[in-house]
N, C-alpha and C positions, 0 to 999 in steps of 0.2 A: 856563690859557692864554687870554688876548684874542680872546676872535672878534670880525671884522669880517663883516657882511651884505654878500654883494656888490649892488651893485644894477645896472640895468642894460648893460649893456657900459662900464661906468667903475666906479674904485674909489679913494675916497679912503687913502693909508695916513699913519698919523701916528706922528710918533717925538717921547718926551718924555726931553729931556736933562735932567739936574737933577746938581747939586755938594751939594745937600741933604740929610742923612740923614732917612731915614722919610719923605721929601716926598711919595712917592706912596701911601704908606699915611695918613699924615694928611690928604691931597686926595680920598681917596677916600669915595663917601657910603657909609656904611652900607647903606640904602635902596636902593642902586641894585645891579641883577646885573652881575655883570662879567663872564658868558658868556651864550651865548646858548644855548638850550636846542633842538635841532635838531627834538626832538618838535614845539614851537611853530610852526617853520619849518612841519613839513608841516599843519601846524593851518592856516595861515596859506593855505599854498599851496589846500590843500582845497577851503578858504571864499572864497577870490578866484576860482577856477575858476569856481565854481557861481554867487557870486551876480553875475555877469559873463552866464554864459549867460543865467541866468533874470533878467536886466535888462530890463524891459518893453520898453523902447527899441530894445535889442540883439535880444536871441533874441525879444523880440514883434515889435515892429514889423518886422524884418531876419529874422527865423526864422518862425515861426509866420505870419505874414501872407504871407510867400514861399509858405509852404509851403498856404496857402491854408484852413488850421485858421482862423485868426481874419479877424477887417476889421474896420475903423475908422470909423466915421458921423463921422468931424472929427478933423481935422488928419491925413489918410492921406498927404502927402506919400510917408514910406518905402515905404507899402503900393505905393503908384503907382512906387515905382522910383526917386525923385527922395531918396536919402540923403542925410543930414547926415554929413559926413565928420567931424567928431568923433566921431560913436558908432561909425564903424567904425574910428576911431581908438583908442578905448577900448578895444574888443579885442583890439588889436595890443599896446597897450603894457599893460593890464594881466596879460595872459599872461606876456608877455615880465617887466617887471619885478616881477611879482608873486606869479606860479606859478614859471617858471621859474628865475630868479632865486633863488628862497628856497629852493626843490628842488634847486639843485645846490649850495646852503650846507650843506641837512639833509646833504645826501650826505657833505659834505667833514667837518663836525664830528662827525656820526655813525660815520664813519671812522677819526676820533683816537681815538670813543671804543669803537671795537672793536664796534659792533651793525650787521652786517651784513642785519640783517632791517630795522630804520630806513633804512640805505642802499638797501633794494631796493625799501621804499616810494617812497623819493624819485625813484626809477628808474623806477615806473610812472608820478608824474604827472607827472613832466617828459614821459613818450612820450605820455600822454594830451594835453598842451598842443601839442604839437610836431605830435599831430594832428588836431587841432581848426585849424592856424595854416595848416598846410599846404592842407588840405581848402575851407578859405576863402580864403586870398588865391593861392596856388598856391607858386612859387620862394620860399622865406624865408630867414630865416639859421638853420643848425643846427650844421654845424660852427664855426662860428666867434661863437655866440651866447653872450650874456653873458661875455664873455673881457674880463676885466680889462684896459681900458688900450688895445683896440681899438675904436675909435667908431663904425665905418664898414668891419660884416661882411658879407660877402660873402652872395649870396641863392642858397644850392643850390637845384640842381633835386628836383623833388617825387619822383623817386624816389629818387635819394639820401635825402631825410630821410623816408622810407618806411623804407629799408635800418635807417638809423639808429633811427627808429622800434622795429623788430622787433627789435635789436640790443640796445635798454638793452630790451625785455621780456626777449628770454633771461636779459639777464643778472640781470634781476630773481627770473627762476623759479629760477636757478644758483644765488642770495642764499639765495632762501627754502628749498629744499631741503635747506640744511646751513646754515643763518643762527645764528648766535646774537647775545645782545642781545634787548630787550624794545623794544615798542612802547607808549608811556605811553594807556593806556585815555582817559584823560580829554580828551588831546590826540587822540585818535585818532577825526575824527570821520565817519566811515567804517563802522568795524569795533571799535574801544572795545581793539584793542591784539590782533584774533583775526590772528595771522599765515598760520592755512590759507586764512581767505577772503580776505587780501590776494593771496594765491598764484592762487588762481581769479579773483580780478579781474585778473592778472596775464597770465594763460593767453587769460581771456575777451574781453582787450583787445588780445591778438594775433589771436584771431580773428576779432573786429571789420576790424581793419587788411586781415588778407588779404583776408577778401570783399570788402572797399572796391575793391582792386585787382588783385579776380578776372580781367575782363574785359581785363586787362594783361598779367597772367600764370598762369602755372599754377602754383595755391597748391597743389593738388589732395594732394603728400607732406605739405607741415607741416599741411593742417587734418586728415589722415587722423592723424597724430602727435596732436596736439591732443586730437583724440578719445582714441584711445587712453592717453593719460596720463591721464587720469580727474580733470583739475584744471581744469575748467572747471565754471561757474555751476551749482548743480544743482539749484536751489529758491530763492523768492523773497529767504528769509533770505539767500544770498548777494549780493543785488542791491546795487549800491553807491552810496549813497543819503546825501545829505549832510540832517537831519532838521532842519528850522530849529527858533528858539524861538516862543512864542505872540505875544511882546512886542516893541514896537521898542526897537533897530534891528535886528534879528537874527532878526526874520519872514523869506519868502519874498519876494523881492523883487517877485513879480507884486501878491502884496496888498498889500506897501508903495505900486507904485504904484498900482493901478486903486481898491483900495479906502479905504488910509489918506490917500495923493494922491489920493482921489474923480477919477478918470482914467475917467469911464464912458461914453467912445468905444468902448471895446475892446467888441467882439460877435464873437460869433463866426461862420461863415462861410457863406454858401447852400449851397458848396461840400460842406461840413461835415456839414452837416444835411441834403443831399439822398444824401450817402453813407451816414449812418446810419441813414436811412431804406430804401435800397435792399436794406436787410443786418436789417433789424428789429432792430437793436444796440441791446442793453441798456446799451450805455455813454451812450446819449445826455442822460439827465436828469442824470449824472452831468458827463458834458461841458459841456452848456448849462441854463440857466432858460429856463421859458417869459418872454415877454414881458408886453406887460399883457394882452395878450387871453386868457391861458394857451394859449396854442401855440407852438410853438417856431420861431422866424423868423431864418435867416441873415442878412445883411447881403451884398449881390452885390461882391465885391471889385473893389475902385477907386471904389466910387461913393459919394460924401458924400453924409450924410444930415443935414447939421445942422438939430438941434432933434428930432429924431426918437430919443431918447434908450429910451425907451420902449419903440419897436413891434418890435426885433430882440430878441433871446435873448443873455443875457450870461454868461460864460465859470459855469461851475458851478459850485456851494459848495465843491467840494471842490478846485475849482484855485484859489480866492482863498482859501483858509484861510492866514492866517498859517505852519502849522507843514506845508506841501507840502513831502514830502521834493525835495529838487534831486537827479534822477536823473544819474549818469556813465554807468550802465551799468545795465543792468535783464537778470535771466537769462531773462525774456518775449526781450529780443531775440536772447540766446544761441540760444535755441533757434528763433526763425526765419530767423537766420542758419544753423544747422545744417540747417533746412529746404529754404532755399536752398540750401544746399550738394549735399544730398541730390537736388534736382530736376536742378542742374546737372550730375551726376556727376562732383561734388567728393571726394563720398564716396559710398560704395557704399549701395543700399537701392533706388535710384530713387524713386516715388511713393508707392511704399508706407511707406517709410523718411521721405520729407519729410511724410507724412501724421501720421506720431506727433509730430512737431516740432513740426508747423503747428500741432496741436491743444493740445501742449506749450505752446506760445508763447502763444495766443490769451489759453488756460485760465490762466496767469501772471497776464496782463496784466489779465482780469476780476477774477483775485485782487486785484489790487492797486488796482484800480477798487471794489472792496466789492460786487461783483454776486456772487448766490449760486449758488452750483455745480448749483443744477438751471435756473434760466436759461441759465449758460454751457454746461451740456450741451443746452439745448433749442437755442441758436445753434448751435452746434459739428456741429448736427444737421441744419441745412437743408441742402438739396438743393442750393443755392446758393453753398456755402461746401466744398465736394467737390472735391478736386482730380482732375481728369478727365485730364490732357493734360499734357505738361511746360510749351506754350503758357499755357495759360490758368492751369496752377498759379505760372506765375512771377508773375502777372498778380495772382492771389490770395494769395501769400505777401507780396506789395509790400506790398500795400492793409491786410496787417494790420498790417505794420511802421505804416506811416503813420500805422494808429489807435494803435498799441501808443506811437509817440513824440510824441503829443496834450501839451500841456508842454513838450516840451523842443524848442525854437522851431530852434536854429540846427541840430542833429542831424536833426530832422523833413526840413527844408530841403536838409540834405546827401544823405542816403538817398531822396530824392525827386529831387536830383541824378542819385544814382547810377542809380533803377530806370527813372523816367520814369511810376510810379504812383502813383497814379490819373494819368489823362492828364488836365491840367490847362492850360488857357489863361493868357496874360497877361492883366492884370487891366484892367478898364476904364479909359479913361483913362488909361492906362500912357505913361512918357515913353519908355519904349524897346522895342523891337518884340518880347523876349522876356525870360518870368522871368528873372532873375538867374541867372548861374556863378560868380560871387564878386563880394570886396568890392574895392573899390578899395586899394591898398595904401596904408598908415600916410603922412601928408603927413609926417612927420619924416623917414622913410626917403626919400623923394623931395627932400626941404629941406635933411638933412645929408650923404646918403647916397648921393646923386647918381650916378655913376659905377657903384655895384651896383644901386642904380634902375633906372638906364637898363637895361642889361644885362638883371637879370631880367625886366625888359617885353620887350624884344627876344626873349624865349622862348614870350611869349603868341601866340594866333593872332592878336589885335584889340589885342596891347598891355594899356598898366592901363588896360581897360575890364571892366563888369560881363557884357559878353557872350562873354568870353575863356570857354575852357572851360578848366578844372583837368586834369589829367594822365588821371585813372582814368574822365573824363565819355568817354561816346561820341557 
C-alpha cells in the first residue's frame, strides 16, 4: 500500500488515472521505495526533537541563558529578553511538523502493519512534543493538530492537552504491556529496538507530567500507582538519550554551533559558578574551563563583554563534545522527582523517603557527569546538602534538578519555572521587568490562524506576552 506522510495540518492526496496496461509498473523507479518505513518516521521524529532542543539559539540562548546556566559576552540580545521570533518560531513548527506529524504517520502505518509496540513508541513522542509545546507557549492545538485538510486548529487549553498528554502515555503502557511487532534496533535511536525501556520511558514520562501539574492537582493516586508498577527509570541505562555522531552533520548541535560555528560568546554564568561553589560541586571543571588566568569566571548575565573572549570560563569539554548525548529524559530526574514527590506527601516516606531519591538522583547525575563515586559520596556528605525540614528540602531538591538539567536549555528553563529555584533575578539590562513565562506564539498561527490566536491569548493573564504565566506556574 502507498503511504503518504502527513505533514503539517494539510495533505496532499494524488490519484493517477491511466487507460495504459503496466503504466504504473513501467513508471515506476526501481530505486525508489514506494512505502514508507514507520521505524524511519520515529527515527526521524527522535532526531528532530533533540536537535531542536539542543539548538544553541533555541535551548541556549532561550533555555539555558533563561535559566541562568549560561551568558553571552556578544550578541545577548535573547539573553536580555529581546527574542528573534523566528527561533521561537522554529520550535513551534518543527515539533508540530516534524515530531508530531511523523509520530502520528509511524502510528497509522505501524498499525496496517500490526506492531503495536511501534504504535506505542510513536504515542510517547508525540506526548513528549505535545509537552514540551504546551509547557512553552501555554493554549496550543492538540485535538485538532495535524488533522488533514484543517488549516486553522483550534488552541486547547493546557489542561486539556495535559489530559491528552497522560492519555496517549496510558495508552502507550496498554501497547507495551501485550504489544507485539518489533522495533527496528537500528532505527531506534533511543533504545536500539529494547521495548521494556521504552515502557519505562513511558511510565517515567507520565511522571514527569504529573509533577509539572502537582501544584494544580492532586496526582498523589497515579504517582503512588506509578511507583508501584515497578516501570519506571531504574538506572542510568534506562535514561533516554538520543547519542549524536563524532562527525558533521550529525554532532551535538551545541558543538555544531559554539565550536565548529566558532560561536565563542557562549560562557557560562556567575550565576552558575557561584552556585557550584557554594556546594563544593565536583561537577564544575566538568561544567566550565578555566578562563586564561586558570580560574573559573562566570559571565554576570545581561551584560556584554565584547572582546573579552578570554577572561570568563567557557561551557566544559564535555558539553561541546560532538557526540553529547541529547537527553529527553535522564532517570537522575526520575528520581528527584520521586524525591519531590516524597517531601510533598505525594508518596508516602516523608524525608526520610525523599532522602534515598535525593541522593539517588544526585549520585545518577554525577554518574553521567564522569565524577567518581568516592567524590560523589564525599558531596552527598556535606552537612549542607542534608535535607532538614520539608522547607528547605524542597529548596534543595530544586537546586539539584537545576544542576542535574545543566544541557538541556529549554527543560532547565521549564523546571525553574515550575520551582522558582535557585532564586534567580532578571538579567541585567533586561527589556522586561521579569525572566520569561513562555515564548511568544508561532507568528503563522497569529498570521493564518487568527480567530484561534485571538482566543487562546484571551486565556492569558497579559495575553501573547512573555510575562503570561502557563497553567501549572504559580
Amino acid at each position: 500500500m502507498k503511504r503518504i506522510i502527513y505533514l503539517f495540518i494539510a495533505s496532499l492526496a494524488f490519484t493517477v488515472v491511466s487507460c495504459d496496461k503496466d503504466f504504473e509498473e513501467i513508471n515506476t523507479s526501481p530505486n525508489s521505495s514506494q512505502t514508507t518505513d514507520p521505524n524511519l518516521l520515529l527515527s526521524s521524529a527522535i532526531t528532530v526533537t533533540q536537535n531542536t532542543l539542543y539548538n544553541a539559539q533555541v535551548g541556549g540562548d532561550m533555555g539555558l541563558c533563561w535559566a541562568q546556566h549560561w551568558s553571552k559576552v556578544q550578541y545577548n540580545d535573547e539573553e536580555r529578553y529581546i527574542p528573534r521570533r523566528a527561533l521561537m518560531n522554529a520550535l513551534w513548527t518543527n515539533l508540530y511538523s516534524g515530531v508530531i506529524a511523523e509520530a502520528k504517520s509511524a502510528y497509522t502505518f505501524a498499525g496496517e502493519d500490526g506492531n503495536t509496540n511501534l504504535q506505542a513508541a510513536a504515542l510517547v513522542m508525540q506526548a513528549n512534543a505535545f509537552q514540551i509545546l504546551t509547557d512553552v507557549y501555554g493554549p496550543v492545538p492538540f485535538s485538532q493538530a495535524v488533522v488533514p485538510g484543517n488549516l486553522k486548529p483550534i488552541h486547547d487549553s493546557q489542561e486539556e492537552v495535559y489530559d491528552g498528554i497522560l492519555d496517549m502515555l496510558d495508552q502507550a503502557d496498554a501497547m507495551f504491556a501485550s504489544g507485539t511487532g518489533a522495533i527496528t534496533p537500528s532505527a531506534d535511536l533511543l533504545y536500539g529496538g529494547d521495548v521494556t525501556k521504552w515502557r519505562k520511558l513511558a511510565n517515567s514520562l507520565k511522571l514527569k507530567a504529573l509533577m509539572r501539574i502537582s501544584a494544580k492537582r492532586d496526582v498523589s493516586a497515579d504517582v503512588q500507582a506509578l511507583v508501584a508498577s515497578g516501570w519506571l527509570m531504574s538506572s542510568n541505562s534506562d535514561s533516554a538519550q538520543l547519542v549524536y555522531s563524532s562527525a558533521q552533520p550529525d554532532a551535538n548541535p551545541i558543538y555544531e554551533t559554539i565550536v565548529y560555528g566558532n560561536r565563542a560568546e557562549y560562557k557560562v554564568s556567575s550565576v552558575l559558578i557561584t552556585e557550584l561553589n557554594n556546594y563544593n560541586d565536583p561537577r564544575k571543571p566538568i561544567f566550565a574551563k578555566v578562563n586564561n588566568s586558570n580560574a573559573y569566571v562566570g559571565n554576570t548575565p545581561g551584560v556584554e563583554n565584547s572582546g573579552n573572549y578570554n577572561g570568563f570560563s567557557s561551557p566544559g569539554v564535555k558539553y561541546l563534545d560532538p557526540t553529547l548525548p541529547g537527553v529527553i529524559l535522564s532517570y537522575s530526574q526520575v528520581e528527584l522527582f520521586l524525591a519531590e514527590a516524597a517531601n510533598e506527601g505525594i508518596i508516602p516516606g516523608g524525608l526520610t523517603e525523599a532522602t534515598t531519591h535525593y541522593e539517588a538522583g544526585i549520585a545518577a547525575n554525577m554518574l553521567f557527569n564522569g565524577v567518581s563515586s568516592a567524590d560523589t559520596a564525599t558531596y552527598i556528605g556535606q552537612p549542607i546538602l542534608a535535607l532538614a525540614t520539608q522547607a528547605q528540602a524542597r529548596e534543595a531538591i530544586a537546586t539539584q534538578v537545576w544542576f542535574t538539567l545543566y544541557g538541556q536549555g529549554i527543560e532547565a528553563w521549564t523546571e525553574w519555572r515550575r520551582t522558582g529555584y535557585p532564586t534567580l533575578a532578571p538579567v541585567a539590562n533586561a527589556a522586561i521587568a521579569e525572566i520569561p513565562s513562555r515564548f511568544y506564539f508561532s507568528t503563522d498561527s497569529q498570521n493564518y490562524n487568527q480567530v484561534n490566536y485571538a482566543a487562546a491569548s484571551a486565556t492569558l493573564s497579559q495575553g501573547d506576552s512573555m510575562l503570561s504565566k502557563v497553567w501549572w506556574m504559580n
